[in-house]
PASEBA-1860 file (N, C-alpha, C; in nm, 3 decimals):
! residues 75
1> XXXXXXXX> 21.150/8.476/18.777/21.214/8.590/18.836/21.356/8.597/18.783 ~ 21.415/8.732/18.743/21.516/8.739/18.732/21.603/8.870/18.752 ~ 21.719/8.839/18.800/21.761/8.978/18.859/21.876/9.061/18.784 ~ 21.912/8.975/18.651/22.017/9.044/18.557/21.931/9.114/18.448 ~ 21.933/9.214/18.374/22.017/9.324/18.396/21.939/9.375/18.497 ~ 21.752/9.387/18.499/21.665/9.459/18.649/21.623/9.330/18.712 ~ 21.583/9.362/18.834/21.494/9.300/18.863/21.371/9.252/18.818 ~ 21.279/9.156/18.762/21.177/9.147/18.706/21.108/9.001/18.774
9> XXXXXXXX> 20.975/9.023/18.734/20.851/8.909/18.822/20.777/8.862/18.709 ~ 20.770/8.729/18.683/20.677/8.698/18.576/20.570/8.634/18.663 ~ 20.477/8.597/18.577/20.389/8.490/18.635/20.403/8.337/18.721 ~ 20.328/8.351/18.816/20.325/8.229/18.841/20.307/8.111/18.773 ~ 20.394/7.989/18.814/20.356/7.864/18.695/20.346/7.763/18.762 ~ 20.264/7.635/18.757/20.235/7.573/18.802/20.382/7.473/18.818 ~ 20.415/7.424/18.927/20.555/7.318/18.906/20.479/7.151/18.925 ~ 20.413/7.147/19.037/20.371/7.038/19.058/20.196/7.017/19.060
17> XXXXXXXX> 20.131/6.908/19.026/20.015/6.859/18.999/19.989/6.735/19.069 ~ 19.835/6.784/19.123/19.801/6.654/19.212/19.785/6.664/19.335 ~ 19.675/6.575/19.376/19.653/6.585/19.529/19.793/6.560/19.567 ~ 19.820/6.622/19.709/19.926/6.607/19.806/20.048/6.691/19.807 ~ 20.030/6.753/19.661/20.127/6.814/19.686/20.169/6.970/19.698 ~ 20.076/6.985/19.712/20.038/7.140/19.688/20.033/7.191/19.854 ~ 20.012/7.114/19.971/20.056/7.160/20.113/19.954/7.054/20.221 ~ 20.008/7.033/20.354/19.949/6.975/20.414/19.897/6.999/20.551
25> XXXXXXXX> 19.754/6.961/20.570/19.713/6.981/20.719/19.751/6.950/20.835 ~ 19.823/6.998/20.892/19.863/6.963/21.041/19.813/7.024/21.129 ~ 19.895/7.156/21.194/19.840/7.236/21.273/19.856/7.364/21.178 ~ 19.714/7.344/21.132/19.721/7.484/21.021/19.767/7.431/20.857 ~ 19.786/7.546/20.762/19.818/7.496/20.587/19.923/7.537/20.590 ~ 19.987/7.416/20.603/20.154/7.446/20.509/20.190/7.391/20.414 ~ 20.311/7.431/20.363/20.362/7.406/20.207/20.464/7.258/20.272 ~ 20.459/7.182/20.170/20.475/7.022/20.219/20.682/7.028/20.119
33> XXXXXXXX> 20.682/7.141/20.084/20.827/7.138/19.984/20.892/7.243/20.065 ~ 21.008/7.186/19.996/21.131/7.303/19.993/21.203/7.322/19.886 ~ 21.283/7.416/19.850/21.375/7.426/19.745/21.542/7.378/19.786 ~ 21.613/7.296/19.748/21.767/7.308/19.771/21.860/7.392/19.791 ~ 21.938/7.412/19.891/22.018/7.533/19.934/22.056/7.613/19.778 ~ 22.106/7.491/19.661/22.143/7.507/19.537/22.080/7.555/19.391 ~ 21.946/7.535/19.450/21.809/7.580/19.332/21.806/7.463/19.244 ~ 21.870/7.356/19.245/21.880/7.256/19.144/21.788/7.176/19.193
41> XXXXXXXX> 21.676/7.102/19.301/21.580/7.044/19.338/21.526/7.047/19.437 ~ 21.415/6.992/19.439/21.289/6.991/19.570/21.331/6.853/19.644 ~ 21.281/6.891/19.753/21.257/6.770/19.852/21.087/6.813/19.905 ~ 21.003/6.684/19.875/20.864/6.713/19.914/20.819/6.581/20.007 ~ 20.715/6.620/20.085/20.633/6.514/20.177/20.520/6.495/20.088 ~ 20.510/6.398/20.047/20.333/6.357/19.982/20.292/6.211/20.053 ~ 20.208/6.212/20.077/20.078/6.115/20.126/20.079/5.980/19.998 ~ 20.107/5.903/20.090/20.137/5.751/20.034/19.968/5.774/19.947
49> XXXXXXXX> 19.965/5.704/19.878/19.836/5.729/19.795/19.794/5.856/19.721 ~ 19.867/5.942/19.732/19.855/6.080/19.662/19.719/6.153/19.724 ~ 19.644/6.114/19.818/19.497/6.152/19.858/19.556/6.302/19.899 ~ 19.445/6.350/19.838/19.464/6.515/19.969/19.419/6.536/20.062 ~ 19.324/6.442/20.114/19.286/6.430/20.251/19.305/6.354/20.337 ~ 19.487/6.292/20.299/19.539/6.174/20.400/19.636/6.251/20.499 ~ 19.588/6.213/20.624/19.731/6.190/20.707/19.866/6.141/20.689 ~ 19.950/6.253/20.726/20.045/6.159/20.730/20.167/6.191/20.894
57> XXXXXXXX> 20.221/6.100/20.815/20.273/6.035/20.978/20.354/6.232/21.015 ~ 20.404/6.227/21.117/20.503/6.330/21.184/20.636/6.307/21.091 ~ 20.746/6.415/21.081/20.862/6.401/21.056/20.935/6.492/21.179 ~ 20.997/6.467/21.260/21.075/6.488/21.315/21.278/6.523/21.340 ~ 21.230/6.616/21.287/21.377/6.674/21.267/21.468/6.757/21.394 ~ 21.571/6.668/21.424/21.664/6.664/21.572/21.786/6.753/21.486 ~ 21.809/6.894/21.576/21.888/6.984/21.535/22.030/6.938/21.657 ~ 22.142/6.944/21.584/22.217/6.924/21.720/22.196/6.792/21.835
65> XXXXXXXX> 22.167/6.674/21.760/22.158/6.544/21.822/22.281/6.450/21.899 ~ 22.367/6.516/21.836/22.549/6.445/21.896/22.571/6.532/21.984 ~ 22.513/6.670/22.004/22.521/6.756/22.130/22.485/6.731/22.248 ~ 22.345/6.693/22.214/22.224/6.610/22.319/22.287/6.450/22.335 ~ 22.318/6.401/22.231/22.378/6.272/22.302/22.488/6.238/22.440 ~ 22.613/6.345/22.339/22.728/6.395/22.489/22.656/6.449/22.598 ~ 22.568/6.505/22.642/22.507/6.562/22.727/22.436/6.442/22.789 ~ 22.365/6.346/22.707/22.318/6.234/22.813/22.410/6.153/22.858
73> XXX> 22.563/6.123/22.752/22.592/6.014/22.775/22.740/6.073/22.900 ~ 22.706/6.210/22.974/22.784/6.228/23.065/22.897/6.296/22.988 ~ 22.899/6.326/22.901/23.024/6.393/22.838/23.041/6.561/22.820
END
């Protein structure tokens, strides 16, 4: 994709290969990547063993945790 001088759409291209990484089952199919605020790299979840039909553990991401802390710790 590129947006100097028009807008334009090329083809899709493959980036990554291989079980696991292409999205994972949880509740429902999701995409297991993201792109960097910066476009310069991925951060991905893949399945220890590369299987595409492995579990994997939860990731749990705490938004605002030093908020919730002052709040328990009476502050």
């Amino acid at each position: 994709m590129t947006t100097e001088p028009a807008f334009t759409v090329s083809a899709p291209e493959l980036l990554f290969d291989g079980p696991g990484y292409t999205r994972v089952q949880s509740q429902g199919w999701v995409r297991n990547w993201d792109l960097h605020p910066d476009g310069s790299r991925f951060i991905m979840v893949s399945a220890q063993g590369g299987g595409a039909g492995d579990v994997l553990p939860a990731v749990h991401l705490v938004v605002n945790w030093f908020e919730e802390l002052k709040r328990r710790m009476g502050n």
